[in-house]
BAFI-3210 file (N, C-alpha, C; in Angstrom, 3 decimals, decimal comma, padded with zeros to 6 digits):
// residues 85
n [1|2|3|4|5|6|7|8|9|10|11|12|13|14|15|16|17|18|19|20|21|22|23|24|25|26|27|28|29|30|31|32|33|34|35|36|37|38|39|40|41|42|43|44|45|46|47|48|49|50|51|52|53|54|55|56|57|58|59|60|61|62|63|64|65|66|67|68|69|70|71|72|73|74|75|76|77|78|79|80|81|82|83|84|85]
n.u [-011,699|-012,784|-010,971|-008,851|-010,551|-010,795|-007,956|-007,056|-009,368|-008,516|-005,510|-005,858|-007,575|-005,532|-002,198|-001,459|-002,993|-004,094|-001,607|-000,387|-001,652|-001,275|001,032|001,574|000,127|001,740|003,451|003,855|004,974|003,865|005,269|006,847|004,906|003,719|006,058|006,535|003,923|004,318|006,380|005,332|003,677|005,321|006,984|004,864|004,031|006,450|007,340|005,034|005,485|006,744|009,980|010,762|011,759|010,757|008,135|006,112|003,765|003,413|001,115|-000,304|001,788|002,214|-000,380|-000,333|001,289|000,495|-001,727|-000,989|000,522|-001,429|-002,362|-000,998|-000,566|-002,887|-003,296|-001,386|-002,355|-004,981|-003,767|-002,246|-004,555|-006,685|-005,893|-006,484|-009,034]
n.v [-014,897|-012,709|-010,926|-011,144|-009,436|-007,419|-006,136|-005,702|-003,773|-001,977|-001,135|-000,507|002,140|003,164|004,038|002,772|002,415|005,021|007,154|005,123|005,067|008,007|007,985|006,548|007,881|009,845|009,243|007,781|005,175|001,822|-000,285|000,911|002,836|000,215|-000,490|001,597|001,774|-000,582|-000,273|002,003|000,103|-001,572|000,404|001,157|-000,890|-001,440|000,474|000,742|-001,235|-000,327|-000,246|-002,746|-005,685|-008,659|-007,862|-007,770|-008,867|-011,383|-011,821|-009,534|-007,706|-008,817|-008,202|-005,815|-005,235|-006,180|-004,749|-001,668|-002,119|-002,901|-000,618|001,647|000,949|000,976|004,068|004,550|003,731|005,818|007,907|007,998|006,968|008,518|011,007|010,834|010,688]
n.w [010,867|010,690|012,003|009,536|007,545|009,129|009,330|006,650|005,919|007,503|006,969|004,053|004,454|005,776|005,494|003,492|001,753|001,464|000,833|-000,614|-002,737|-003,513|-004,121|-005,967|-008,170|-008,940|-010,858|-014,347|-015,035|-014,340|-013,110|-011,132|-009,472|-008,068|-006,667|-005,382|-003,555|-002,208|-000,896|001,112|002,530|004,069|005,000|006,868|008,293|009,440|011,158|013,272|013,904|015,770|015,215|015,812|014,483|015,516|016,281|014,429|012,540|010,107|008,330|008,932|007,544|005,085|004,200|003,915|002,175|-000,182|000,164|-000,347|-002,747|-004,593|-004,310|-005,767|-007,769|-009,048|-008,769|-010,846|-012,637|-012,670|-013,097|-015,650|-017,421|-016,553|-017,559|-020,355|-020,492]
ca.u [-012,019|-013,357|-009,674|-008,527|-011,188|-010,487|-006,624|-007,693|-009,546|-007,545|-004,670|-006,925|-008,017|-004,590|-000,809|-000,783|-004,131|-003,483|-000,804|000,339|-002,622|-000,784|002,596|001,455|-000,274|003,392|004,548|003,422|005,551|003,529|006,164|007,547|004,093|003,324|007,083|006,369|003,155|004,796|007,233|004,489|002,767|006,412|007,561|003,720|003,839|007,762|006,900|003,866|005,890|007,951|010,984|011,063|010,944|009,699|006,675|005,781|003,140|003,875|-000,404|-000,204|002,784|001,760|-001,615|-000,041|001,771|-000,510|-002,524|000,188|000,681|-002,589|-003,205|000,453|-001,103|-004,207|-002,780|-000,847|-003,969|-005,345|-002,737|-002,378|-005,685|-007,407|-005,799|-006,765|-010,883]
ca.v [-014,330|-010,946|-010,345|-011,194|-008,540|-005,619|-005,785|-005,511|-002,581|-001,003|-001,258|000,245|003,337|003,578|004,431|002,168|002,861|006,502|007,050|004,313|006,192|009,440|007,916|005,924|008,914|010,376|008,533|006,934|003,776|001,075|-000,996|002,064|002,695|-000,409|-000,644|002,973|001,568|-001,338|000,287|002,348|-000,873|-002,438|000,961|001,686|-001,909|-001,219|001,986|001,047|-002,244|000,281|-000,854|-003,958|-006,522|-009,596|-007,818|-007,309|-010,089|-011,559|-011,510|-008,000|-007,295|-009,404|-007,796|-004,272|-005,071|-005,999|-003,320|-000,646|-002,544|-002,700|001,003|002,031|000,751|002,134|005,298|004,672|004,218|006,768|008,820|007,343|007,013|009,674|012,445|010,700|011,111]
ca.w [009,581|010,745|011,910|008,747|007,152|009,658|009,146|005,095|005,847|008,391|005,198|002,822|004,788|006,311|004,770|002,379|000,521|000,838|000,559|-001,682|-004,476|-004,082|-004,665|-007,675|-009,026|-008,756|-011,853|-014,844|-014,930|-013,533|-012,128|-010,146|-008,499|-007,527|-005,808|-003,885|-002,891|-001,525|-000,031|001,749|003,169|004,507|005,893|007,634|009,260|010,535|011,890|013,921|015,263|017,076|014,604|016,510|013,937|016,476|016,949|013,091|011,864|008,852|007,820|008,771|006,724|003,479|003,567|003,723|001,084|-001,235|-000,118|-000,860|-004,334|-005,762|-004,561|-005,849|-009,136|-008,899|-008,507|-011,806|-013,806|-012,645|-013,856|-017,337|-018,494|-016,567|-018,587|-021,558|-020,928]
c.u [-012,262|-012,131|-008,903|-009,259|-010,873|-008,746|-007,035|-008,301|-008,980|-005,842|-005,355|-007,269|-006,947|-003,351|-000,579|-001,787|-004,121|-002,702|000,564|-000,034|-002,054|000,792|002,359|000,654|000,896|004,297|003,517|003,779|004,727|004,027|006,736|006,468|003,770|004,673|006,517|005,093|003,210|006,128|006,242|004,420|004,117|006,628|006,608|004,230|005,262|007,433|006,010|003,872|007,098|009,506|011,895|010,678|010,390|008,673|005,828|005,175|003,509|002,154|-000,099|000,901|002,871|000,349|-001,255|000,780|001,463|-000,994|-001,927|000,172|-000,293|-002,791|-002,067|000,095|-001,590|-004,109|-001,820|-001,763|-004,366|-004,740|-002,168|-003,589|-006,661|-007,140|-006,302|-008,279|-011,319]
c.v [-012,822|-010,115|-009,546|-009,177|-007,009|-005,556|-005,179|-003,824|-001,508|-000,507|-000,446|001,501|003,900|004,258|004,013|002,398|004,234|007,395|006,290|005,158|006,927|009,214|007,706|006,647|009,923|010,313|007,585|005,638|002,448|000,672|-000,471|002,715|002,010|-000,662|000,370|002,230|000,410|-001,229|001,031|000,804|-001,348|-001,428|001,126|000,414|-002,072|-000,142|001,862|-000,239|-001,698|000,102|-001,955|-005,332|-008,315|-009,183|-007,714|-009,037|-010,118|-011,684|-010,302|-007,668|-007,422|-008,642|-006,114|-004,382|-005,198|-005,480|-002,068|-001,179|-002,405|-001,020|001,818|001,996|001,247|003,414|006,140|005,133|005,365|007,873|009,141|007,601|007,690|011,052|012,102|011,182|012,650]
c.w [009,705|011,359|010,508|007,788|007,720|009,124|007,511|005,023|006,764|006,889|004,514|003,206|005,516|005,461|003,752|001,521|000,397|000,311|-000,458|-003,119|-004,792|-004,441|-006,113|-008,675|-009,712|-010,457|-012,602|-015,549|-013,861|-012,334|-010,654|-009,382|-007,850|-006,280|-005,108|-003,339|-001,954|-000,541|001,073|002,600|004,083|005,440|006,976|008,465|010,539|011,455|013,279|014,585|015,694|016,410|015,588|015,370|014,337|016,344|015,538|012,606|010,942|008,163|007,437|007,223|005,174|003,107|002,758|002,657|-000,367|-001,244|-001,128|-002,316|-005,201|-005,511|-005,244|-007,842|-009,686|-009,438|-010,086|-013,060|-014,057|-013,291|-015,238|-017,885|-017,739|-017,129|-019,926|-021,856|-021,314]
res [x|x|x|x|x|x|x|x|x|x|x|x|x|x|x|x|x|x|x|x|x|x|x|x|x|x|x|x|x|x|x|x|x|x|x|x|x|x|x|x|x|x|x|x|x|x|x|x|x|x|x|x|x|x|x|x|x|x|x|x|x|x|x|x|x|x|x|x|x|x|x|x|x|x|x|x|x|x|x|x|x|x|x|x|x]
***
């Protein structure tokens, strides 16, 4: 479980939560942030299994991708309805 949890936050403070935000701040089409931010999470986890894809968990890979997605989102919001306040 406490695997589970660090991968989660390793994601989140890594490529795909930072980088996903500043994509999906990028653009105010939902759909099209949450893809860049999932694209983030897919390319971070290829990248960093050496572009070997044997060595690429599939946990890892699903988490980072939901990471990347919700922050890809996120990022959208933010972008939308923080100019509005």
């Amino acid at each position: 479980m406490l695997d589970i949890f660090g991968i989660i936050a390793a994601n989140i403070l890594s490529l795909p939560g930072f980088l996903g935000l500043g994509l999906g701040m990028m653009t105010r089409i939902p759909i099209l942030g949450i893809l860049l931010g999932a694209l983030v999470g897919l390319a971070e986890t290829i990248v960093f299994a050496k572009f070997d894809f044997a060595a690429v968990e599939p946990l890892e890979l699903g988490i980072a991708l939901v990471v990347g997605a919700l922050a890809g989102g996120l990022g959208t919001l933010i972008r939308r309805y923080g100019a509005t306040v």
